[in-house]
N, CA, C and O atoms as a GROMACS GRO file, in nm:
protein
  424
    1UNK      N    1  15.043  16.408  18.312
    1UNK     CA    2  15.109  16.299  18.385
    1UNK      C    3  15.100  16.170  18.304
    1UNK      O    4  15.035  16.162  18.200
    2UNK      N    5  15.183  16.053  18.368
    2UNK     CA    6  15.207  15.994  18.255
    2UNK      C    7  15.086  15.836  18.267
    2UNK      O    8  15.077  15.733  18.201
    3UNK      N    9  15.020  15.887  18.375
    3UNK     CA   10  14.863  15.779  18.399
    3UNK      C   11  14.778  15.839  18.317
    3UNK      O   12  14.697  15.748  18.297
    4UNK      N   13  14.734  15.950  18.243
    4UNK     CA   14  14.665  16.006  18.230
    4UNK      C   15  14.652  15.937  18.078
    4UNK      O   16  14.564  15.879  18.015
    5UNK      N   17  14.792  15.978  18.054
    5UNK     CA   18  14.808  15.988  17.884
    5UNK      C   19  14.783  15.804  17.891
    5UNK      O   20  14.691  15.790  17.811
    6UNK      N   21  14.807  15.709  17.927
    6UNK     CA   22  14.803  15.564  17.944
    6UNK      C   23  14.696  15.556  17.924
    6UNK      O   24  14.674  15.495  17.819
    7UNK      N   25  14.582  15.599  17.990
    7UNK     CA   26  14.466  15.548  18.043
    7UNK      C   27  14.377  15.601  17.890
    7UNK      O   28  14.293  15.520  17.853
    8UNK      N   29  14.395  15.741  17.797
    8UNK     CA   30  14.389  15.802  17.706
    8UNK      C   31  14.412  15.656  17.612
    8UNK      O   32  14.314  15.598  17.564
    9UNK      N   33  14.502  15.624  17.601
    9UNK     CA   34  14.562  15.544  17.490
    9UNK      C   35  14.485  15.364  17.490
    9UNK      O   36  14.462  15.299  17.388
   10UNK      N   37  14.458  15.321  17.630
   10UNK     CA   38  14.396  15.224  17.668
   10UNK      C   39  14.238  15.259  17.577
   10UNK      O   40  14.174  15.195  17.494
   11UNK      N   41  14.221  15.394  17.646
   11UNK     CA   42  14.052  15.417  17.606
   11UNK      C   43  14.010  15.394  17.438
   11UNK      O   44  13.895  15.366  17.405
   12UNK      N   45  14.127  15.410  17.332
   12UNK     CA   46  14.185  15.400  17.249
   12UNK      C   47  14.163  15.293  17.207
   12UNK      O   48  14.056  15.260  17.156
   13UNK      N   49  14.262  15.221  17.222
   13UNK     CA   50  14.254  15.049  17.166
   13UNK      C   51  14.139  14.973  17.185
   13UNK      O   52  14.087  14.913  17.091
   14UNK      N   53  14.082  14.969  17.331
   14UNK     CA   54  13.936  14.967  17.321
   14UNK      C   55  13.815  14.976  17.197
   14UNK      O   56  13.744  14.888  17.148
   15UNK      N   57  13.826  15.116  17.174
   15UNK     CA   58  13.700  15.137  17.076
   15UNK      C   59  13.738  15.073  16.955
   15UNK      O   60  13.645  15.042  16.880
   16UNK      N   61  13.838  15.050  16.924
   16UNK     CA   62  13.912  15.018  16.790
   16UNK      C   63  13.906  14.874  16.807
   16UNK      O   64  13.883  14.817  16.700
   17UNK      N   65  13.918  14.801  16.902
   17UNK     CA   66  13.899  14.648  16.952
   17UNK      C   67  13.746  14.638  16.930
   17UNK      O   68  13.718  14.552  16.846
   18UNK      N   69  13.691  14.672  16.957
   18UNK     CA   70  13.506  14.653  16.956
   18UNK      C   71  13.478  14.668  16.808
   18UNK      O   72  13.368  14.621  16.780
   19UNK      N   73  13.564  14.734  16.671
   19UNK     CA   74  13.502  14.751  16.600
   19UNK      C   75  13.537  14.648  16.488
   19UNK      O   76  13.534  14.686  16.371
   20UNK      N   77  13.580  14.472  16.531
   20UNK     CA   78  13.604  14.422  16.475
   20UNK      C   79  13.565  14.355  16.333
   20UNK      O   80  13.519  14.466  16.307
   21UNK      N   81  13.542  14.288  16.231
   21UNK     CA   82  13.467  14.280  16.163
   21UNK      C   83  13.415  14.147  16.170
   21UNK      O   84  13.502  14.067  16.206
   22UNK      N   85  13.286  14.089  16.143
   22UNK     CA   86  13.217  13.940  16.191
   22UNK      C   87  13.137  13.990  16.050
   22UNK      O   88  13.101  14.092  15.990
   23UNK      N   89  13.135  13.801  16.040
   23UNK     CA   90  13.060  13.713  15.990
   23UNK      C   91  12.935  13.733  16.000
   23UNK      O   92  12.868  13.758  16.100
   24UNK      N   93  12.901  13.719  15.876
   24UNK     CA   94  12.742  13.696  15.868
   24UNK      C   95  12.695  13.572  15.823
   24UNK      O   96  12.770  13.499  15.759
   25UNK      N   97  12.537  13.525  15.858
   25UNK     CA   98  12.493  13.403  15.827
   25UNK      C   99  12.469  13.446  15.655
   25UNK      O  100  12.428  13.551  15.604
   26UNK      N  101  12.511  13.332  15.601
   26UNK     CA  102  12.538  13.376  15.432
   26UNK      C  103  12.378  13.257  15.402
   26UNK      O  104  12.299  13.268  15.309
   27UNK      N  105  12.373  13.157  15.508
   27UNK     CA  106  12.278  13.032  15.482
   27UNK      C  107  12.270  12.949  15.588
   27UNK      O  108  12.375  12.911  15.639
   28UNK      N  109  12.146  12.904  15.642
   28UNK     CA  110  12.113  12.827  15.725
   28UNK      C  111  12.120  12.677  15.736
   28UNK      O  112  12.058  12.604  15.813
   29UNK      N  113  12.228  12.637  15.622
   29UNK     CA  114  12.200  12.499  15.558
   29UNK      C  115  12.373  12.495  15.547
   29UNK      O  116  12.446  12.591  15.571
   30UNK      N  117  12.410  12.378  15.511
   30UNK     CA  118  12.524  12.418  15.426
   30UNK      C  119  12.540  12.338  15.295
   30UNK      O  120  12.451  12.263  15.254
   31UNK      N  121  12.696  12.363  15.210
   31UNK     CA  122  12.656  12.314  15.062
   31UNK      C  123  12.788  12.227  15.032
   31UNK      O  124  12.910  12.230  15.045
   32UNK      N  125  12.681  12.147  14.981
   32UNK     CA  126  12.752  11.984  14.967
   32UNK      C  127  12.842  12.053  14.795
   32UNK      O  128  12.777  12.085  14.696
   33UNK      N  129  12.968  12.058  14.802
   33UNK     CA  130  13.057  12.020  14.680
   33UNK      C  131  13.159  11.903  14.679
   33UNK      O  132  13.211  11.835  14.767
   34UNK      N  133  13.168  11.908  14.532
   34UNK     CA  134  13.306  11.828  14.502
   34UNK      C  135  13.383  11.928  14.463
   34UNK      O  136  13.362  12.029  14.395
   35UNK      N  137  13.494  11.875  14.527
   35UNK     CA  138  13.632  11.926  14.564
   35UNK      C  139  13.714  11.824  14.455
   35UNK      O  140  13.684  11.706  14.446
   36UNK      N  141  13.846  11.900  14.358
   36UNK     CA  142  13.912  11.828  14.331
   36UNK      C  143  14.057  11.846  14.402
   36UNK      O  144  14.120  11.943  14.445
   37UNK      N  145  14.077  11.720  14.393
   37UNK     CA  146  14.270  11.722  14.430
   37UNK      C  147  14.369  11.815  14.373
   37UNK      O  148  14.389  11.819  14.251
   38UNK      N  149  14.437  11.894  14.462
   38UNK     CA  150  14.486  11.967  14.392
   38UNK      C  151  14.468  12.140  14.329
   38UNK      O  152  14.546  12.228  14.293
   39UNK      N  153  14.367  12.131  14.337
   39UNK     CA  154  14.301  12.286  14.321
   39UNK      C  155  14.258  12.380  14.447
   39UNK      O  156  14.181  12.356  14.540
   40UNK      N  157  14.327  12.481  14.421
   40UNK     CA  158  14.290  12.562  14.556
   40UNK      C  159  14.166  12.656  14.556
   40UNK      O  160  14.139  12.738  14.468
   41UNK      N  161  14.089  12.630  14.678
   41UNK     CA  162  13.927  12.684  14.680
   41UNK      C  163  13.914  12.816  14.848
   41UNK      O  164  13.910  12.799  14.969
   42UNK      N  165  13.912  12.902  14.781
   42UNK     CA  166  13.878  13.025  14.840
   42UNK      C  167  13.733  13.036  14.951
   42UNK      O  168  13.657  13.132  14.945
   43UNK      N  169  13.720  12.961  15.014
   43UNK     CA  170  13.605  12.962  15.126
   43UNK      C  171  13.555  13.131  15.204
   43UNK      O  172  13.608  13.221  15.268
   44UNK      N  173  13.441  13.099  15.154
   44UNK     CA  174  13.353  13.254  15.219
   44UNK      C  175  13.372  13.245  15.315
   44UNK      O  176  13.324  13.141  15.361
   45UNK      N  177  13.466  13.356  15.444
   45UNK     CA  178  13.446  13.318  15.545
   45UNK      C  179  13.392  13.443  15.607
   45UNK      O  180  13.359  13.443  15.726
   46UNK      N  181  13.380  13.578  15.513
   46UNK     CA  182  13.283  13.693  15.558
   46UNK      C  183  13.112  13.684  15.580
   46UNK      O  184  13.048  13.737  15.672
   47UNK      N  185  13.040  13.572  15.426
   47UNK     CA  186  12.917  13.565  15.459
   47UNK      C  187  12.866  13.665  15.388
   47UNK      O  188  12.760  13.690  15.446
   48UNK      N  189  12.877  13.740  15.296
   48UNK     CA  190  12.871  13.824  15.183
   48UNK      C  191  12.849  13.778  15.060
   48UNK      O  192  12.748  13.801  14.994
   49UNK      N  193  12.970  13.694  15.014
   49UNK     CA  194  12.968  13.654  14.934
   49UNK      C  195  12.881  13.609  14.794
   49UNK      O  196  12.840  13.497  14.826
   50UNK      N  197  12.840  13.632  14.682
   50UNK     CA  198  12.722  13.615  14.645
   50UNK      C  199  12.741  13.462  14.539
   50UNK      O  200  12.645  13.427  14.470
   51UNK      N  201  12.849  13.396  14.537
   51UNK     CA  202  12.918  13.289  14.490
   51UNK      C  203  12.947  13.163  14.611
   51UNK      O  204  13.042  13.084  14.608
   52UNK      N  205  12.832  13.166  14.721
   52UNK     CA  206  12.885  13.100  14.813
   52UNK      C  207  12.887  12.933  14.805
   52UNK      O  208  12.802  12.901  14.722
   53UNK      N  209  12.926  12.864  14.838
   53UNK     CA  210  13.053  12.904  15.008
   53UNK      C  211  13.151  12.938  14.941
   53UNK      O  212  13.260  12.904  14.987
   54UNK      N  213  13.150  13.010  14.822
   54UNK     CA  214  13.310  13.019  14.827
   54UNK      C  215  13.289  13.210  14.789
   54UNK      O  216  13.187  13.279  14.780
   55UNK      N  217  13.427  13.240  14.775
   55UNK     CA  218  13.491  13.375  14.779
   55UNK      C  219  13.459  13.457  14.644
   55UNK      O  220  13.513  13.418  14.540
   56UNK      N  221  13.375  13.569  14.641
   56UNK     CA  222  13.406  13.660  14.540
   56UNK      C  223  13.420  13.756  14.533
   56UNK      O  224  13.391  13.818  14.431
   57UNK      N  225  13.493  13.834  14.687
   57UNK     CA  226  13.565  13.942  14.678
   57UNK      C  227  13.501  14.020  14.744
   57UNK      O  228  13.541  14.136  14.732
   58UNK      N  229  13.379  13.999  14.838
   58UNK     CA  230  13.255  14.090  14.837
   58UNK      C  231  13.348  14.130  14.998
   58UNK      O  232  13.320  14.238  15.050
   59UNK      N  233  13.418  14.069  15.044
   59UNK     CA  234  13.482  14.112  15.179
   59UNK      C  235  13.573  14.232  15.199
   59UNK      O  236  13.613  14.285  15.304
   60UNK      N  237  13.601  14.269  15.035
   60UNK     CA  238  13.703  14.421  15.061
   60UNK      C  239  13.611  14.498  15.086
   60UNK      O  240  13.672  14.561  15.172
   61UNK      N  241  13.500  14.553  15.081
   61UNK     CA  242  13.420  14.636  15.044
   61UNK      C  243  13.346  14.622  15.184
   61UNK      O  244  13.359  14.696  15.282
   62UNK      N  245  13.256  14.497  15.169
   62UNK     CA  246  13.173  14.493  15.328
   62UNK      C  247  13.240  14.416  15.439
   62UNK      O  248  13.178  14.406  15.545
   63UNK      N  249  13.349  14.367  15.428
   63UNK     CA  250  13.405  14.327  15.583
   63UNK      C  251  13.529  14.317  15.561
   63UNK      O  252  13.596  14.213  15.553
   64UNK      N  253  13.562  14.422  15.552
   64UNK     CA  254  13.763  14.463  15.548
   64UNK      C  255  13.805  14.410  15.644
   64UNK      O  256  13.740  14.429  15.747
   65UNK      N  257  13.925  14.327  15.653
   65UNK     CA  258  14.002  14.262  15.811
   65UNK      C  259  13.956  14.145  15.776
   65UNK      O  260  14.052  14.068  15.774
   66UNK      N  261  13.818  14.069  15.734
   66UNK     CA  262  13.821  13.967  15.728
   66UNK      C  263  13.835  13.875  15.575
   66UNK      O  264  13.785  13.930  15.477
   67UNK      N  265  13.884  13.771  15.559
   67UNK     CA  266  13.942  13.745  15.426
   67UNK      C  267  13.918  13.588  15.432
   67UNK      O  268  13.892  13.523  15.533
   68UNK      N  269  13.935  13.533  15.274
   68UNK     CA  270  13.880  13.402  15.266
   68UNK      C  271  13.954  13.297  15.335
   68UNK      O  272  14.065  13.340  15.364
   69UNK      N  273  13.936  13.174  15.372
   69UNK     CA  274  14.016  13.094  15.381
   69UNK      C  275  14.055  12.969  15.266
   69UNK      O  276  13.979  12.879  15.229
   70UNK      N  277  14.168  12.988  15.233
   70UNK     CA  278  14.230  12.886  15.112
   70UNK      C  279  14.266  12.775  15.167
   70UNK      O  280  14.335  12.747  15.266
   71UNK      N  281  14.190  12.698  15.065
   71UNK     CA  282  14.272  12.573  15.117
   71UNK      C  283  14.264  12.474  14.988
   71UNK      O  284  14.186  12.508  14.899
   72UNK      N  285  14.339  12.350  14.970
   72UNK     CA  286  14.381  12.249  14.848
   72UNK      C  287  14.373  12.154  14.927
   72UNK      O  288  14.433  12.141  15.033
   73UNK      N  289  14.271  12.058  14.860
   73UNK     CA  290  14.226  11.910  14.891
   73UNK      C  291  14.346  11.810  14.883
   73UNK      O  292  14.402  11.816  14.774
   74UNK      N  293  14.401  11.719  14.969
   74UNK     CA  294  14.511  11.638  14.842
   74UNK      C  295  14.441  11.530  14.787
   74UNK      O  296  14.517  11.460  14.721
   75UNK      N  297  14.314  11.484  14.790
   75UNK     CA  298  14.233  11.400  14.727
   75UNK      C  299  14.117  11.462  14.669
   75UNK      O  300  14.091  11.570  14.722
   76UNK      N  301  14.022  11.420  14.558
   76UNK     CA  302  13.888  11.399  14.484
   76UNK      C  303  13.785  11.411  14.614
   76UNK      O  304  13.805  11.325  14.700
   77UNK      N  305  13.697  11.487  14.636
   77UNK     CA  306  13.617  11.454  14.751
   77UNK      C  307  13.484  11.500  14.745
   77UNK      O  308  13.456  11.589  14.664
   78UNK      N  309  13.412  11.461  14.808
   78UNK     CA  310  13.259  11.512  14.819
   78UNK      C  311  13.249  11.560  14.977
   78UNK      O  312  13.280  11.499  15.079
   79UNK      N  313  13.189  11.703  14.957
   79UNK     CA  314  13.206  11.740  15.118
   79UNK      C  315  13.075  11.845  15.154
   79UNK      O  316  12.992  11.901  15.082
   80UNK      N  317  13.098  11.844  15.295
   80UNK     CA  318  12.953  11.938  15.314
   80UNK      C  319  13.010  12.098  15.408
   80UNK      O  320  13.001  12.112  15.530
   81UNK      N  321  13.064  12.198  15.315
   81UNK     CA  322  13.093  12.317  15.356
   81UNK      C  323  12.966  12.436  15.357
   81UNK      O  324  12.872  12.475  15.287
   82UNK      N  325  13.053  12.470  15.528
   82UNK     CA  326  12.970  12.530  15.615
   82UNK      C  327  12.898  12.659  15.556
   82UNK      O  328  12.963  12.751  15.507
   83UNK      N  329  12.785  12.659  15.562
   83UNK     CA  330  12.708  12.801  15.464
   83UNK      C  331  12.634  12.904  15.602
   83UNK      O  332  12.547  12.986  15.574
   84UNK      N  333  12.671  12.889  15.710
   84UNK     CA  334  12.647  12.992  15.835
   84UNK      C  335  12.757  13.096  15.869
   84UNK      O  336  12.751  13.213  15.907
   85UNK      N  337  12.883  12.995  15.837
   85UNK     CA  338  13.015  13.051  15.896
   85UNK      C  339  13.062  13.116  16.056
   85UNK      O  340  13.149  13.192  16.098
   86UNK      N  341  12.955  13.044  16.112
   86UNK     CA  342  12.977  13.043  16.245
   86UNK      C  343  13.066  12.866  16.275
   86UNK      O  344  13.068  12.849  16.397
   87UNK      N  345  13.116  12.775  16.219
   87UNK     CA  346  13.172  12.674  16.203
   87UNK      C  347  13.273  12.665  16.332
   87UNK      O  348  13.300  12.768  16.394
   88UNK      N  349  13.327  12.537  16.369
   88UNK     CA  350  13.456  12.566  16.485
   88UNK      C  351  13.541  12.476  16.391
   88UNK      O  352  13.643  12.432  16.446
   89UNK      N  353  13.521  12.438  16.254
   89UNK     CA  354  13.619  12.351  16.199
   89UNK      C  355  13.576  12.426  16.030
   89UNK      O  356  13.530  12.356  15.940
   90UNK      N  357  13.595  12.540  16.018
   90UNK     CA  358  13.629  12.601  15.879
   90UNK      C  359  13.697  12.514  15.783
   90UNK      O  360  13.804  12.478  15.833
   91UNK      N  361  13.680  12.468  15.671
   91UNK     CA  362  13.545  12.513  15.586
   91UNK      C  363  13.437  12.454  15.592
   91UNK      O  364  13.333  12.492  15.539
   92UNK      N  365  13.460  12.317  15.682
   92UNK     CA  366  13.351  12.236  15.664
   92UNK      C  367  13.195  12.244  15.793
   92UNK      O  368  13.185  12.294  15.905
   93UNK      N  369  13.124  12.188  15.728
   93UNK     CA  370  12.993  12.223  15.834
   93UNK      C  371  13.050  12.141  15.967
   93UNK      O  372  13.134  12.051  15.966
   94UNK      N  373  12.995  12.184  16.055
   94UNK     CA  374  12.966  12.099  16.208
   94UNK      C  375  12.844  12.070  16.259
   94UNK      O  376  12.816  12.002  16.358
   95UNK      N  377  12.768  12.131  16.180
   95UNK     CA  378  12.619  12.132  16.245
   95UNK      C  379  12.576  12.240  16.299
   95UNK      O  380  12.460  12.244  16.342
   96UNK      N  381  12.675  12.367  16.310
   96UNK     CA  382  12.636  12.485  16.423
   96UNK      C  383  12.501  12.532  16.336
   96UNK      O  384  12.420  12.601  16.398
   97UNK      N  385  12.481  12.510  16.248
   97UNK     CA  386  12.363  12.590  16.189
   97UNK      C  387  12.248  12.552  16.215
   97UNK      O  388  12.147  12.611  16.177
   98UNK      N  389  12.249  12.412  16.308
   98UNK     CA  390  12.104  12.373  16.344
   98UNK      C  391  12.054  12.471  16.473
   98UNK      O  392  11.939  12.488  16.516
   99UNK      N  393  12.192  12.536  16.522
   99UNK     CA  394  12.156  12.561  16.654
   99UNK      C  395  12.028  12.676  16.643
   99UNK      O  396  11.997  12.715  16.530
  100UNK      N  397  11.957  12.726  16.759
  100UNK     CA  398  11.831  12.791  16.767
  100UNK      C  399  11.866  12.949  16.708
  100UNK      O  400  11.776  13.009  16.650
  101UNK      N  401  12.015  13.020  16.725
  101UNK     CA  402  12.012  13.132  16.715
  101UNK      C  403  12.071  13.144  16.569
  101UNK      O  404  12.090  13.255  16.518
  102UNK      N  405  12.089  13.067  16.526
  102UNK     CA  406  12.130  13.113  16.364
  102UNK      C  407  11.992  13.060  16.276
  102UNK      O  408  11.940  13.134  16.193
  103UNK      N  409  11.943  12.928  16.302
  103UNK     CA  410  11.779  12.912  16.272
  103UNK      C  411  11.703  13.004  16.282
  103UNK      O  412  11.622  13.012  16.190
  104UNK      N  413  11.693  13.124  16.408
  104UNK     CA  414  11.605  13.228  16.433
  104UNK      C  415  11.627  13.357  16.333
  104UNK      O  416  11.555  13.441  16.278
  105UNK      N  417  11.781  13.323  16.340
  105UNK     CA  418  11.827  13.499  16.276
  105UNK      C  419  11.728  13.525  16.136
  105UNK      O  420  11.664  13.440  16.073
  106UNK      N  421  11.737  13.638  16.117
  106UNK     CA  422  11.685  13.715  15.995
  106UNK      C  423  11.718  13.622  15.833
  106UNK      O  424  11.682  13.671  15.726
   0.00000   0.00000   0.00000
């Protein structure tokens, strides 16, 4: 019947929904660079990475689905990017890394 096969296919997307891929704390701190104008910079946003905060590929391998975020300064800048990657304003820090459960983690 045709609830059966639905409910089959629901059960489906489910397990495949749960097996999304997340971020890891790459650093409890984050890291102050200069940025130039004009150049585009590949931001770790898996947490793998062994070039951090920025991108060296380590996400095909250990967190497929998730990928860097690019972005180009239009000015010279000094900045403080996020090294937890739990952030709500990617690439740059917010402070989430002071919070108690990324301080605690491993």
């Amino acid at each position: 019947s045709k609830g059966i096969s639905a409910s089959r296919r629901l059960t489906r997307f489910q397990a495949c929904s749960t097996s999304q891929p997340k971020s890891v704390i790459a650093a409890k701190h984050p890291f102050k660079v200069e940025l130039k104008a004009g150049k585009m910079y590949p931001w770790c946003s898996c947490g793998h990475s062994k070039k951090q905060p920025f991108c060296d590929g380590s996400h095909r391998q250990a967190a497929p689905g998730l990928s860097p975020l690019r972005f180009t300064p239009t000015e010279d800048q000094e900045v403080w990017l996020c090294g937890c990657k739990q952030t709500k304003n990617p690439p740059y820090c917010d402070g989430t890394h002071k919070e108690t459960h990324i301080q605690n983690s491993a």
